[in-house]
Structures are given as structure tokens and as C-alpha cells.
N, C-alpha and C positions, 0 to 999 in steps of 0.2 A: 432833353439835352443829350443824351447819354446815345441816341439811336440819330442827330441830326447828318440831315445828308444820306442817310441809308431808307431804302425802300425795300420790303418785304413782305409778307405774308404775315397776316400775326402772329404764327406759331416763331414764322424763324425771327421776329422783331422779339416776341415773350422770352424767347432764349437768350438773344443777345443782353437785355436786357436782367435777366435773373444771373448768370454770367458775372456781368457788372457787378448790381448785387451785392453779389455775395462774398464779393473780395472787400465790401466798407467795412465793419465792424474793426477787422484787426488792422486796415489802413489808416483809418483814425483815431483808435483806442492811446495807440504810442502819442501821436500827436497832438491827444486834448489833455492825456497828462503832461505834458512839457509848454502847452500853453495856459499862463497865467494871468492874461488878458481878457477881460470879463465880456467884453461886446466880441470878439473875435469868439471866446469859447461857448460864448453864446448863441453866436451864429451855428459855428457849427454841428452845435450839440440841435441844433432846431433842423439843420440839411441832414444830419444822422438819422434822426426822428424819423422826417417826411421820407425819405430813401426806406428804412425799413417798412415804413408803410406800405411804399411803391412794392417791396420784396411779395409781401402777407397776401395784397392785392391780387399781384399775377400770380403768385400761387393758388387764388380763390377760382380768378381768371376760367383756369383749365377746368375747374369743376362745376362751376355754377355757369360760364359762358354769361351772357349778356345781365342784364340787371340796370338798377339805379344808380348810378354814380352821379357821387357831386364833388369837382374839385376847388379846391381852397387857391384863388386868384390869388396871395399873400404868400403863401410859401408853399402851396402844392400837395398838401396834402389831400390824400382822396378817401372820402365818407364813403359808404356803401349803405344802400337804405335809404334813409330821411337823411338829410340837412342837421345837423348837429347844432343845440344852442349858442357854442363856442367852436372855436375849429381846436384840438385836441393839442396842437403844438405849437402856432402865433397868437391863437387866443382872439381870431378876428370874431366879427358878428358875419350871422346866415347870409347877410346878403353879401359877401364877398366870395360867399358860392356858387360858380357852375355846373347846372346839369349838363350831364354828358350821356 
């Protein structure tokens, strides 16, 4: 979501994208303490989750280069390795995993 409509090079798409990043922590920290709304805070303490994941990833990204990835069709989060019994942050089952 974060890179649509932009075409690039992985290096300069990984930047943009780490960039992005790295400004969510203190952009949502204010805003899930002042929401008291349980499915809203829920939400998006689950898009916080998967985003930090995205962050850990492309930092692996540059060191490991290609590999196994499986990402979670439910909310996006991306396994590295094997397929996880659970997806770590919606809680789906394996098969709502894609290889990538």
C-alpha cells in the first residue's frame, strides 16, 4: 500500500518503504492511547503489529537477500521460513498463507 503507483528498483522501493516505517510507532502510540474503542483499537494495534513486521523483514531483506517467504492473505503479515501454525497477529490457519 505504502509504495502503490511507484515503480522502482528494490533498493530504492526497501527505502521508501523503511522511511515510512519508521515514523508508525510514535504516529500511533498518541492515538491508541485516546482510542477507547475495542474493535477500532484492535484493529490497529493488529496494522501496528504487521507494519513492524514489514519494518524487521526489509531490514533482513538487505542481509539475507532472497529466501522463503509466506505472506498472511488476512492481515499481511510476512513468516520467513516455514508457514507458522498460527499467523502470529490475526491468528489465521497455514492455509491463508502465500508463498512468495
Amino acid at each position: 500500500m505504502q509504495l502503490r503507483g511507484k515503480i522502482g528498483d528494490n533498493e530504492a522501493n526497501l527505502a521508501e518503504a523503511r522511511e515510512s516505517l519508521a515514523a508508525l510507532p510514535e504516529a500511533f502510540s498518541a492515538f491508541l492511547d485516546a482510542t477507547h474503542d475495542g474493535p477500532v483499537q484492535s484493529l490497529l494495534t493488529q496494522f501496528l503489529k504487521t507494519s513492524m513486521n514489514h519494518k524487521v523483514v526489509a531490514g533482513r531483506f538487505d542481509d539475507a537477500g532472497g529466501g522463503d517467504y509466506h505472506v498472511c492473505t488476512v492481515c499481511g503479515f510476512i513468516a520467513e521460513g516455514a508457514v507458522p501454525e498460527r499467523c502470529p497477529v490475526c491468528h489465521a490457519l497455514p492455509s491463508k498463507f502465500e508463498s512468495v
